[in-house]
Residue frames as qw, qx, qy, qz and C-alpha x, y, z in Angstrom:
[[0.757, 0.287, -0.283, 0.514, -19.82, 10.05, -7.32],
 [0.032, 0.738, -0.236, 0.631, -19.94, 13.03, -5.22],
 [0.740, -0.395, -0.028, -0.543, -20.85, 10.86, -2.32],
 [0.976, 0.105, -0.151, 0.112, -18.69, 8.46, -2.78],
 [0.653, 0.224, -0.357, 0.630, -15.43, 10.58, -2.48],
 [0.370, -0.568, 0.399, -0.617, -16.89, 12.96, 0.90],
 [0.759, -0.632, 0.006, -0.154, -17.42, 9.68, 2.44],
 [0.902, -0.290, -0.083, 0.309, -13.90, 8.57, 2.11],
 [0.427, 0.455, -0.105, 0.775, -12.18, 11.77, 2.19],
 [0.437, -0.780, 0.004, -0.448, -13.71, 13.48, 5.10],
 [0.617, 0.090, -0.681, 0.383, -12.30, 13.58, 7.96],
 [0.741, -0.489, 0.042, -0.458, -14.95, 13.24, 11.39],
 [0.452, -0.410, 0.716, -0.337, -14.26, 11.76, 14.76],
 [0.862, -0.048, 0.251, -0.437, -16.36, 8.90, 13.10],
 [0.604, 0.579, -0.544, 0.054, -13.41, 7.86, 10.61],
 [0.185, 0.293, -0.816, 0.462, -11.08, 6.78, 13.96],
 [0.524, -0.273, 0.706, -0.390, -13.73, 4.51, 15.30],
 [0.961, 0.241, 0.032, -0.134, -14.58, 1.85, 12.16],
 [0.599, -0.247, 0.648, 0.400, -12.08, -1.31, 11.75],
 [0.279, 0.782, -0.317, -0.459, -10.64, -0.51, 8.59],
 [0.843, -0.208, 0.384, 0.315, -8.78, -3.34, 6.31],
 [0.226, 0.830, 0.090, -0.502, -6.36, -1.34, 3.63],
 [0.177, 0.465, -0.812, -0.306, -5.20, -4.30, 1.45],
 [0.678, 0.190, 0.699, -0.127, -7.47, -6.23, -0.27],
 [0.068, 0.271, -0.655, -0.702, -7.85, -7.25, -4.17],
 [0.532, 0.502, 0.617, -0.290, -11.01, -7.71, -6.20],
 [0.076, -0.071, 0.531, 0.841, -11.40, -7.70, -10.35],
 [0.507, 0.372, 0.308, -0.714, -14.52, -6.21, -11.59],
 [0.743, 0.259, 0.617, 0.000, -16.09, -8.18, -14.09],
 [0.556, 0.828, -0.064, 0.025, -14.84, -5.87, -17.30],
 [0.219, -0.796, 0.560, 0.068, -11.45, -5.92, -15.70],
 [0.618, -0.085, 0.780, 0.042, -11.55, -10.06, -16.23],
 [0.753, 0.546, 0.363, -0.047, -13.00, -9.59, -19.34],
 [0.318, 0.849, -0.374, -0.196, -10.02, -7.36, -20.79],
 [0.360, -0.587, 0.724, 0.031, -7.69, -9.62, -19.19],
 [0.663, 0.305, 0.667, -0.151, -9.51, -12.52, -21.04],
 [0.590, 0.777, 0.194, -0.098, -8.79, -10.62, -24.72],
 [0.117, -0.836, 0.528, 0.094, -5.39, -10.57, -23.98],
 [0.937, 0.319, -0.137, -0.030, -3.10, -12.74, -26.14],
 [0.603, 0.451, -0.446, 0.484, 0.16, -11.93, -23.95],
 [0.574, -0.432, -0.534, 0.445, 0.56, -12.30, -20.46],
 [0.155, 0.023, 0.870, -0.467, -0.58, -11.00, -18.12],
 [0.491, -0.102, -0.492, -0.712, -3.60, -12.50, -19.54],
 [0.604, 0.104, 0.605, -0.508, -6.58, -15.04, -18.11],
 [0.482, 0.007, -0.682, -0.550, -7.72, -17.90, -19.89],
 [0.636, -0.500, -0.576, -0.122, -11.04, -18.97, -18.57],
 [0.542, -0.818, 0.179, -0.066, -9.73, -18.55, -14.57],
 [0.907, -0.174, 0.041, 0.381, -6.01, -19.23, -15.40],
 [0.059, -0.920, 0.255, 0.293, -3.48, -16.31, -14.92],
 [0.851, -0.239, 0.064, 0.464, -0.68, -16.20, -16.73],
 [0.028, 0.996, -0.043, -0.076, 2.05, -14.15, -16.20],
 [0.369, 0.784, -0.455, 0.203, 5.78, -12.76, -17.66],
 [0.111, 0.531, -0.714, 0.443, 8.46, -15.13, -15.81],
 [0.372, -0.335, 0.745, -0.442, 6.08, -17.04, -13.69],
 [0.023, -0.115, -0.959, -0.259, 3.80, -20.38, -13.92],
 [0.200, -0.389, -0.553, -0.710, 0.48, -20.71, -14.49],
 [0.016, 0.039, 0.901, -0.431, -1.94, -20.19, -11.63],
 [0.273, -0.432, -0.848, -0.141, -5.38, -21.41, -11.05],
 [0.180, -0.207, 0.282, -0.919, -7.71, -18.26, -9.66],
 [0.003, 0.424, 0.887, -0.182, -10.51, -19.50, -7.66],
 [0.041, -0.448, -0.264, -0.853, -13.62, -17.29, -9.31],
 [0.510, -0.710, -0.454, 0.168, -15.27, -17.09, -5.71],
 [0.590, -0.229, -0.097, 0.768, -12.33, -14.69, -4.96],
 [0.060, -0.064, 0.236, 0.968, -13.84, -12.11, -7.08],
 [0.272, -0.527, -0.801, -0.080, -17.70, -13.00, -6.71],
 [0.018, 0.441, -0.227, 0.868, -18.57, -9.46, -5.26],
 [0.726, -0.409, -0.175, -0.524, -21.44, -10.56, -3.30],
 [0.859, -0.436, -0.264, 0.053, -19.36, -13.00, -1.48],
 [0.470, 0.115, -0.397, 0.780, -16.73, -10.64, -0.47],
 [0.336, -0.620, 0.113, -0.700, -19.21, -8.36, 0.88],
 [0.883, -0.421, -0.185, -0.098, -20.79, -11.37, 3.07],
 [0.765, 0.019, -0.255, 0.591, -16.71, -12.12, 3.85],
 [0.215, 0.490, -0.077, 0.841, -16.39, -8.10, 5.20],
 [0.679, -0.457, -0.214, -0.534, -19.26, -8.30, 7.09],
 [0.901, -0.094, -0.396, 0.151, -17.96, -11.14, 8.71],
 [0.623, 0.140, -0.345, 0.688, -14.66, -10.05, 9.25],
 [0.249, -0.703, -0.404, 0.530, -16.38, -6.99, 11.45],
 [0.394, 0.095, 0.293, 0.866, -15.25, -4.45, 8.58],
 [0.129, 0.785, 0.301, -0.527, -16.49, -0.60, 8.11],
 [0.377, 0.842, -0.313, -0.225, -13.67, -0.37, 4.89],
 [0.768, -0.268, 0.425, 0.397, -11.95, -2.24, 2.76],
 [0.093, 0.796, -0.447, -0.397, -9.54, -0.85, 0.38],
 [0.872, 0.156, 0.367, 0.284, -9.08, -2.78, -2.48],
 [0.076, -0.780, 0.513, 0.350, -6.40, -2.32, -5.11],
 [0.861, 0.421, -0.234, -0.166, -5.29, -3.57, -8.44],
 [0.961, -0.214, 0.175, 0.029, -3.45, -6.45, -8.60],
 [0.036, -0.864, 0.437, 0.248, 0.40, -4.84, -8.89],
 [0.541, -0.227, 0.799, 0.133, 2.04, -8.61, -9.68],
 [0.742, 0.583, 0.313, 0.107, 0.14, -8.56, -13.02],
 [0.348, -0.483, 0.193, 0.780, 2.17, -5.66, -14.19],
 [0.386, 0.555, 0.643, 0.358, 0.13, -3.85, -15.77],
 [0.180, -0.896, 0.030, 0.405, 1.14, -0.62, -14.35],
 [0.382, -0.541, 0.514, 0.545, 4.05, -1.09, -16.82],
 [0.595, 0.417, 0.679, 0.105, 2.23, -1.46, -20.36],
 [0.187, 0.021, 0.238, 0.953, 2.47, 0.27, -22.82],
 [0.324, 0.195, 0.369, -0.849, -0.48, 3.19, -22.53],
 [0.665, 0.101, -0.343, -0.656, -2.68, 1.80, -25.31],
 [0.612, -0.129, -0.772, -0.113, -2.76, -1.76, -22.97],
 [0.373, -0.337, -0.717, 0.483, -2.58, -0.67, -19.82],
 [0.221, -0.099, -0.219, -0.945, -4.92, 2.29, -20.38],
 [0.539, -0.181, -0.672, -0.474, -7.85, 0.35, -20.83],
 [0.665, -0.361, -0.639, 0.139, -7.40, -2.13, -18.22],
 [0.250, -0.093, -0.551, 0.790, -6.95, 0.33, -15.68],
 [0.492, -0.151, -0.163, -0.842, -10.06, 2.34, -16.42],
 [0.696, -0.329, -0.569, -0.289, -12.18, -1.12, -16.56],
 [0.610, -0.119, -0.655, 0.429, -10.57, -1.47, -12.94],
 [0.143, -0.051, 0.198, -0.968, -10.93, 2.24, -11.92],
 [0.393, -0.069, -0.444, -0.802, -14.71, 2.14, -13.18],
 [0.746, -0.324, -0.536, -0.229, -15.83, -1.35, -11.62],
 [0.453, 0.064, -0.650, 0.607, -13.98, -0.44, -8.20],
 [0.002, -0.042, -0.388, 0.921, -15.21, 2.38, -7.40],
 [0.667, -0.204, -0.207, -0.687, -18.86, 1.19, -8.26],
 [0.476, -0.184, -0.849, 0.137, -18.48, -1.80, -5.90],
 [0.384, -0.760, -0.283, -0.441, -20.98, -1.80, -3.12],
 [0.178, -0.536, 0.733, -0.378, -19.62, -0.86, 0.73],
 [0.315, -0.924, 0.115, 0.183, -17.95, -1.32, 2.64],
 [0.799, -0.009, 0.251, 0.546, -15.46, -1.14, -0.24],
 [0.159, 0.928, -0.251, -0.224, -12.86, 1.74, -1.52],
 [0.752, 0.614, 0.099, 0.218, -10.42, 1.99, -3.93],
 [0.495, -0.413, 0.303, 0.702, -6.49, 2.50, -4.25],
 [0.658, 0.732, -0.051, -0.168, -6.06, 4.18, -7.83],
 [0.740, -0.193, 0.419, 0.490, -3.26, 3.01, -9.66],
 [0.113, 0.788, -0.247, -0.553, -1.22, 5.00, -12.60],
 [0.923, 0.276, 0.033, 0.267, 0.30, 3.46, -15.74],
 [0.576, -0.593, 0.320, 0.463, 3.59, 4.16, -14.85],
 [0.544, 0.077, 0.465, 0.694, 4.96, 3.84, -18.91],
 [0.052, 0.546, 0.070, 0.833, 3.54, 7.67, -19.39],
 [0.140, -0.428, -0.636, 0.626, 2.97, 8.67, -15.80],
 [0.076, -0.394, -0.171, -0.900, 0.32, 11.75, -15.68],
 [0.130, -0.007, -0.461, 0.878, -0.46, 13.30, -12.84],
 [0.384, -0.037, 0.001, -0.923, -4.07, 14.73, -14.02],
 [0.651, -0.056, -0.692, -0.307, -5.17, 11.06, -14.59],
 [0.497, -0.092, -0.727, 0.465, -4.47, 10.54, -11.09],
 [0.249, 0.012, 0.296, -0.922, -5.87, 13.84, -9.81],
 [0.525, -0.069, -0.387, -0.755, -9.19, 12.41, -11.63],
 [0.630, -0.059, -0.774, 0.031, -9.10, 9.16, -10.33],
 [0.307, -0.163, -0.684, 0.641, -8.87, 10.50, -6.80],
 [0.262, 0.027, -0.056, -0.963, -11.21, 13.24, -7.24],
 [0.734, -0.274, -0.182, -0.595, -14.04, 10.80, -8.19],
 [0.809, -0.448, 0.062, -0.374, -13.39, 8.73, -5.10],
 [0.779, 0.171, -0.444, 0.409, -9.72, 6.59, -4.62],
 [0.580, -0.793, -0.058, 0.177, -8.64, 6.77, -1.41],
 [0.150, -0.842, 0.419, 0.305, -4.93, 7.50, -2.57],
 [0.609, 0.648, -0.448, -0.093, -2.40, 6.16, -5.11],
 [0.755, -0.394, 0.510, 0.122, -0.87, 2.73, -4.95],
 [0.210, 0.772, -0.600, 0.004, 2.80, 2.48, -6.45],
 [0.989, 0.050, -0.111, 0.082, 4.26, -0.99, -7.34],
 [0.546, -0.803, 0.121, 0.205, 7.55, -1.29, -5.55],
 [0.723, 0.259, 0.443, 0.462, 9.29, -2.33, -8.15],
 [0.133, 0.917, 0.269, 0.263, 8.70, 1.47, -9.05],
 [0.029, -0.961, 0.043, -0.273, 10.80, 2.37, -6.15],
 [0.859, -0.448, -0.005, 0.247, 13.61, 0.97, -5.19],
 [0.568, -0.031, 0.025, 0.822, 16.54, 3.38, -5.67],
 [0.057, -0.495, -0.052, 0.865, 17.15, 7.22, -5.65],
 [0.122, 0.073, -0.591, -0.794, 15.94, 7.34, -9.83],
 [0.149, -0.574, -0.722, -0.358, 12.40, 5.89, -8.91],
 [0.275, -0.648, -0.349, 0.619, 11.82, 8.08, -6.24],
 [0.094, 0.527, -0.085, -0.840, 12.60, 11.26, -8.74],
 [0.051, -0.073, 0.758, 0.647, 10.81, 9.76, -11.39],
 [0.285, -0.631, -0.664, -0.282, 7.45, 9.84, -10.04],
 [0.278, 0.022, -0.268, 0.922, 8.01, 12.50, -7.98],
 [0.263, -0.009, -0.102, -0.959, 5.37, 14.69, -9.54],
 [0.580, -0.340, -0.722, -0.162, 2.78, 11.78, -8.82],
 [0.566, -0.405, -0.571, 0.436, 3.80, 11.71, -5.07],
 [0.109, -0.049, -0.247, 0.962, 3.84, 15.85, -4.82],
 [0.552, -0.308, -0.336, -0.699, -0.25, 15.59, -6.03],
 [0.611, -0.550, -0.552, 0.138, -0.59, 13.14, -3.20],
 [0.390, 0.031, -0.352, 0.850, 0.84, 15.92, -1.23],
 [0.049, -0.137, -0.237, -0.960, -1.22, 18.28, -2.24],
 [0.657, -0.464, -0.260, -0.534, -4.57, 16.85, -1.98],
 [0.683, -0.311, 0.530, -0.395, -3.55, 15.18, 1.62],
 [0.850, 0.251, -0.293, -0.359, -3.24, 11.41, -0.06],
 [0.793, -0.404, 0.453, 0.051, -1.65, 8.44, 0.90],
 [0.383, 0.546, -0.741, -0.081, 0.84, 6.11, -1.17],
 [0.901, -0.229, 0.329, -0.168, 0.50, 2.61, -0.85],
 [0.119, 0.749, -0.619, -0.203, 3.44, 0.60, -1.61],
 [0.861, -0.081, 0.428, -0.264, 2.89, -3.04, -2.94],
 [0.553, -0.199, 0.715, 0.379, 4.71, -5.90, -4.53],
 [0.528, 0.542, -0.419, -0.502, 5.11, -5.39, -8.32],
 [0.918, 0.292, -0.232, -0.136, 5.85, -8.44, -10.86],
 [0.418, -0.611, 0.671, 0.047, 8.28, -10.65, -10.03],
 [0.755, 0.414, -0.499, -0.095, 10.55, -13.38, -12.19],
 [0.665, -0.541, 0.474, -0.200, 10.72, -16.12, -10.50],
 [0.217, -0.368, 0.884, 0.189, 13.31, -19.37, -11.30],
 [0.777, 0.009, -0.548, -0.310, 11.97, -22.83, -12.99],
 [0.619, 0.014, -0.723, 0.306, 11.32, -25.24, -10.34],
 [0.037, 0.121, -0.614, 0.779, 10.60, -23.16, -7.07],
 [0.097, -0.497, -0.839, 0.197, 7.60, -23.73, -5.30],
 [0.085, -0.799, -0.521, -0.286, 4.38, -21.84, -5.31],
 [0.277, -0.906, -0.209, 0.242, 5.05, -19.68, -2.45],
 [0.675, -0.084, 0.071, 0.730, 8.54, -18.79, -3.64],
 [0.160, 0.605, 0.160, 0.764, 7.50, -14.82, -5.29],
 [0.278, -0.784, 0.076, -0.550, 5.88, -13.45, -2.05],
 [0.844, -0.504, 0.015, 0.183, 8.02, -14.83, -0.07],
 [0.619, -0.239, 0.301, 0.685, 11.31, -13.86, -1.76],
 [0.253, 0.506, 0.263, 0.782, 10.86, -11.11, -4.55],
 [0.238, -0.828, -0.383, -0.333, 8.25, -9.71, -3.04],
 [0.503, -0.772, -0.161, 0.354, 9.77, -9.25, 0.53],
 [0.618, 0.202, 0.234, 0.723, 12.97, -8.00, -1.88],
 [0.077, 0.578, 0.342, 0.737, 11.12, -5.34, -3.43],
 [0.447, -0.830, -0.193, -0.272, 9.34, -3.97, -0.29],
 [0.716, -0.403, -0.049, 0.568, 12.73, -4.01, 1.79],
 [0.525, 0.250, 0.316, 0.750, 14.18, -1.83, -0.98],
 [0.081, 0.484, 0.258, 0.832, 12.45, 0.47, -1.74],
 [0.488, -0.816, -0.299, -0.084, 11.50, 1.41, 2.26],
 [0.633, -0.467, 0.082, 0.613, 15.13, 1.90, 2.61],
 [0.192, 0.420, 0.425, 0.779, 15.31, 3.85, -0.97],
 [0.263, -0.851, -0.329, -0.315, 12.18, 6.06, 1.04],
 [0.598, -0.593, -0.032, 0.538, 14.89, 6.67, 3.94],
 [0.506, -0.373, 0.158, 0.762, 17.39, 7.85, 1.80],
 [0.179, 0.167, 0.470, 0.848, 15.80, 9.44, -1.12],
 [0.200, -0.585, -0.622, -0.480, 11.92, 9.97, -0.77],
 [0.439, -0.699, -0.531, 0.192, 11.53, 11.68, 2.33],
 [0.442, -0.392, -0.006, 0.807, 13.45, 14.14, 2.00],
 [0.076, 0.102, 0.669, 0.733, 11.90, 14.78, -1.25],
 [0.392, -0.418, -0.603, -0.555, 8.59, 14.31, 0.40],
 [0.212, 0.084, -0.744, 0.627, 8.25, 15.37, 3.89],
 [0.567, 0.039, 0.333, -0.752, 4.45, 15.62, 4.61],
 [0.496, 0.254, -0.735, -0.386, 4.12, 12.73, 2.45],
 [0.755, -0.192, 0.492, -0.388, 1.88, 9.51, 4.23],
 [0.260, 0.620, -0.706, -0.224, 3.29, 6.01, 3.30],
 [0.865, -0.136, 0.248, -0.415, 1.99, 2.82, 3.39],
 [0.256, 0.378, -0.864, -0.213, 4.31, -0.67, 3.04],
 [0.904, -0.158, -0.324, -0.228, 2.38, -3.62, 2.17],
 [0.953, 0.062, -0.247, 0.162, 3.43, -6.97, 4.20],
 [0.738, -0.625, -0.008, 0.253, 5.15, -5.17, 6.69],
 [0.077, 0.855, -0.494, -0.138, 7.91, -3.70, 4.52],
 [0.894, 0.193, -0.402, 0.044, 9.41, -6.98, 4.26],
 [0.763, -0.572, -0.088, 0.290, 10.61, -6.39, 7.74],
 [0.417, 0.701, -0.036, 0.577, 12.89, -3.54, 6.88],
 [0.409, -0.768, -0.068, -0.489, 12.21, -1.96, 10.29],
 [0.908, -0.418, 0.029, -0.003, 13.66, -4.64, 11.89],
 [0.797, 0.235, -0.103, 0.546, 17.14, -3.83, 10.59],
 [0.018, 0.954, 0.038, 0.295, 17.10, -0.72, 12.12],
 [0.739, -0.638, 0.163, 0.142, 20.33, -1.65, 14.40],
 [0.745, 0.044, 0.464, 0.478, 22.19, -2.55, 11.73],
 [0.259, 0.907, 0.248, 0.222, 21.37, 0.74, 10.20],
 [0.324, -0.866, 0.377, -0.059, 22.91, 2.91, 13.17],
 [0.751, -0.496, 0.325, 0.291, 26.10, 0.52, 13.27],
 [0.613, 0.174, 0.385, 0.667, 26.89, 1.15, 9.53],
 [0.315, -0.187, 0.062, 0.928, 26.15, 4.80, 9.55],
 [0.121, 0.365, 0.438, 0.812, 22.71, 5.30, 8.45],
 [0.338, -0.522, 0.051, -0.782, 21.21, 7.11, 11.33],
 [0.264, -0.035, 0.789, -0.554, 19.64, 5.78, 14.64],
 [0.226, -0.374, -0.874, -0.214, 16.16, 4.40, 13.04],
 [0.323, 0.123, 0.404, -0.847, 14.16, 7.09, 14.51],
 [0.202, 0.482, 0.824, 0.219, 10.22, 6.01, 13.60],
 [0.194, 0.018, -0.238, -0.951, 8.92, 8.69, 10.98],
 [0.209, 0.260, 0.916, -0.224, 5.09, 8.15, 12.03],
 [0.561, 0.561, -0.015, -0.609, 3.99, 9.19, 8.69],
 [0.469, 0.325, -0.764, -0.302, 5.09, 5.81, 7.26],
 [0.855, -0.035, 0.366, -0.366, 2.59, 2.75, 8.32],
 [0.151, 0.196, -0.956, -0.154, 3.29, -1.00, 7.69],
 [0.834, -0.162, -0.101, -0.518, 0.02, -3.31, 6.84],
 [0.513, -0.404, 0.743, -0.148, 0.27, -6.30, 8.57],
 [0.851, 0.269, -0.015, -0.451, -0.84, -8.79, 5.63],
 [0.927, 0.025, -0.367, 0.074, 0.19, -12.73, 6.00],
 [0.394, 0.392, -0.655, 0.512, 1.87, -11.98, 8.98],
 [0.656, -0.475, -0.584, -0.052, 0.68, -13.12, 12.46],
 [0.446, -0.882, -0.152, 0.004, 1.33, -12.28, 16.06],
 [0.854, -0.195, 0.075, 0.476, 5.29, -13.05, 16.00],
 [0.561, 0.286, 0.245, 0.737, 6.21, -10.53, 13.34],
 [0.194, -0.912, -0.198, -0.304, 3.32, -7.72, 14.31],
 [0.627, -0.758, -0.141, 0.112, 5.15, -7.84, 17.86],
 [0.673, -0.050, 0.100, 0.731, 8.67, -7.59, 16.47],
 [0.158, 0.605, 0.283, 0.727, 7.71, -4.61, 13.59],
 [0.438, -0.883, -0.152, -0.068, 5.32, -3.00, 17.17],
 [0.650, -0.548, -0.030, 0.526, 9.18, -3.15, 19.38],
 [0.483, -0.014, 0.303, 0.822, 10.95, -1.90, 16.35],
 [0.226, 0.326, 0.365, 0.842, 8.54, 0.89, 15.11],
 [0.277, 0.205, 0.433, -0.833, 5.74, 1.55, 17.88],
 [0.239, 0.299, 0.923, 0.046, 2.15, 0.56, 17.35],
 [0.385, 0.689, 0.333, -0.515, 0.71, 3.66, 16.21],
 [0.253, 0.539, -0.553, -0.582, 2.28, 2.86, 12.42],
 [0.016, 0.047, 0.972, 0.230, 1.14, -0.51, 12.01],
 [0.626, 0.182, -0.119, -0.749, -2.22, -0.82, 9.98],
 [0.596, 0.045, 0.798, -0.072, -4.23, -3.82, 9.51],
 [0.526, 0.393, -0.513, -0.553, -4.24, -5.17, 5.68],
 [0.779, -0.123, 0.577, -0.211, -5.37, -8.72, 5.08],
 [0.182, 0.381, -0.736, -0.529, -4.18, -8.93, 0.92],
 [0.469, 0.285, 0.835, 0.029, -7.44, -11.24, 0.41],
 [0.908, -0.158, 0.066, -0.382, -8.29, -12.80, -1.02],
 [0.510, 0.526, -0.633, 0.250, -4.54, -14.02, -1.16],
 [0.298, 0.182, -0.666, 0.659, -4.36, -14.31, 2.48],
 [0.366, -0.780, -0.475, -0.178, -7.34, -14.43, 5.27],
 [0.204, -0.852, 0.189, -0.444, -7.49, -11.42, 8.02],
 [0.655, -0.090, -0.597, 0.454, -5.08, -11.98, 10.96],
 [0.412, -0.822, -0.115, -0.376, -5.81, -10.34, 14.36],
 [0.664, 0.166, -0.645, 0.339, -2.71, -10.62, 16.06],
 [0.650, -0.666, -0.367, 0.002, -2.60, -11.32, 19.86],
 [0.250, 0.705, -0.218, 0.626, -0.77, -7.91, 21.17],
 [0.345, 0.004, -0.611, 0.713, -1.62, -8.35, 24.38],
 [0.168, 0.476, 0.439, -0.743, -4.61, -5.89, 24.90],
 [0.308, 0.800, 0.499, 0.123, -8.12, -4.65, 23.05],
 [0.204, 0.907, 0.007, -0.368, -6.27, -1.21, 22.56],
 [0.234, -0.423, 0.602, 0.635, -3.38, -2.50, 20.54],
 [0.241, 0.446, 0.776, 0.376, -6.04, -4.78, 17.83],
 [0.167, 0.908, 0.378, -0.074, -8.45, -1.17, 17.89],
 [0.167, -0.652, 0.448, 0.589, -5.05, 0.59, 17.07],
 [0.459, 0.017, 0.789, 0.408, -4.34, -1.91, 14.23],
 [0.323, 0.545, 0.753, -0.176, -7.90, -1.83, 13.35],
 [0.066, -0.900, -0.427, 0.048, -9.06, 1.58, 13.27],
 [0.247, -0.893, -0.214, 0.311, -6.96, 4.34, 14.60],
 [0.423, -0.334, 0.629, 0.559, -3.80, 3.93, 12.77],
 [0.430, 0.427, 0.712, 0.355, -5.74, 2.94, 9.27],
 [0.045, 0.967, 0.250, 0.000, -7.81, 6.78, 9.56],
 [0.285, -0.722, 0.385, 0.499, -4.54, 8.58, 10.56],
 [0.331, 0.135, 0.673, 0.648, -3.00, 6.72, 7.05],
 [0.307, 0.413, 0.718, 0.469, -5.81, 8.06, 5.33],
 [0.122, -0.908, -0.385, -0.114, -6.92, 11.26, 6.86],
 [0.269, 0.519, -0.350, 0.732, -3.40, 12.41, 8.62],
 [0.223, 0.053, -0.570, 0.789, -3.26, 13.69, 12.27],
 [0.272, -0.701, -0.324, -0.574, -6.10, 14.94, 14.12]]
């Protein structure tokens, strides 16, 4: 284990020259099995999710097949990928004697996957504790990912506080991804990450403006999916009074299901040394968008991803 958390906690010139991807999902095979003993959503029968508020969907078990995501990493040119539990179950929000378990089985079979994979840790959020987290990171999570749903106003922000001052402490990131979402009867498949989702991740990057940064000023910050294009509002910010939109370049945006159109917007509006490539597969394949030059995609890639996870050098 000891091995496991110097390789992704050091921090060598070699860190800022592998392509990095720092949003992917994988269940380890106990993780499917808990989910599978479960008799209330979010449960799994056979390979069928189902969760609080939404319909049923059909997981394809290839998706979680560890052997073919390595072969799929490989592929993709990858030195790290960063998986992370699957925030949309909400299971961050169980009570501890359900969502206990399943996080362990998830801790446990992540961080024993083979490379070139690493590991967000997640918290149960319905008794936060801090030392669980220290542990988790200690034997080898690259940093703590926070369902957004977690943070969208001044009251999350001081409610996990003491989470986000231990990422301080040890140097850690914060990843910030789509929690559960309740979605109508009737709307099409894509309707949650396309509309909650972008919801939640809008929020609570503007909730980090006004509440969390101040609170946390050495703090590193990762927003899935681009923030839900938050960044981009940053005119509209300055014209109603909340500041000019300087770019705090200790807060990164992964690029995941978004192509060249949006990268290039988020690049004008925030500079290119905050955007991180994430690819949220097996939800979504990798995009490489076309910036214009081989140093903006080895930014994306690489240089930007280490900075998130190591800080400055």
């Amino acid at each position: 284990m000891t091995d496991r958390c110097s390789r992704h906690t050091a921090r060598t010139s070699e860190d800022f020259r592998v392509p990095i991807d720092v949003h992917q999902h994988i269940w380890p095979p106990a993780f499917v099995e808990l989910l599978r003993a479960r008799t209330a959503p979010p449960r799994l029968d056979g390979w069928t999710l189902h969760l609080e508020g939404e319909p049923p969907f059909a997981v394809d078990p290839g998706d979680h097949d560890v052997e073919a995501r390595v072969r799929l990493a490989v592929a993709d040119g990858l030195d790290l990928a960063l998986v992370s539990l699957s925030s949309p179950l909400g299971i961050e929000y169980l009570p501890p004697a359900e969502s206990l378990p399943l996080l362990d089985a998830f801790h446990t079979g992540a961080l024993a996957l083979p490379a070139p994979f690493g590991v967000w840790a997640s918290p149960c959020l319905s008794a936060p504790d801090p030392a669980a987290v220290e542990q988790a990171l200690r034997q080898g999570c690259v940093g703590l990912q926070l369902p957004a749903t977690a943070l969208l106003d001044a009251v999350g922000w001081r409610t996990y506080a003491p989470l986000l001052d231990l990422l301080a402490r040890l140097d850690r990131p914060l990843f910030v991804h789509p929690g559960a979402a309740v979605s109508a009867l009737g709307v099409p498949s894509w309707w949650a990450a396309l509309v909650p989702y972008q919801q939640q991740l809008h929020s609570a990057w503007f909730a980090f403006r006004a509440f969390g940064r101040a609170r946390h000023p050495g703090l590193r910050v990762c927003f899935a999916a681009l923030a839900g294009l938050a960044p981009l509002h940053g005119e509209r910010l300055a014209a109603r009074g909340g500041g000019r939109g300087e770019v705090d370049f200790d807060v990164f945006y992964d690029t995941s299901s978004y192509g060249t159109r949006a990268v290039d917007a988020l690049v004008r509006a925030a500079g290119i040394d905050v955007v991180v490539s994430g690819s949220d597969r097996p939800y979504a394949p990798p995009v490489i968008p076309d910036l214009g030059a081989d140093a903006a995609v080895h930014a994306l890639r690489t240089v930007n991803p280490a900075r998130l996870l190591h800080g400055r050098v």
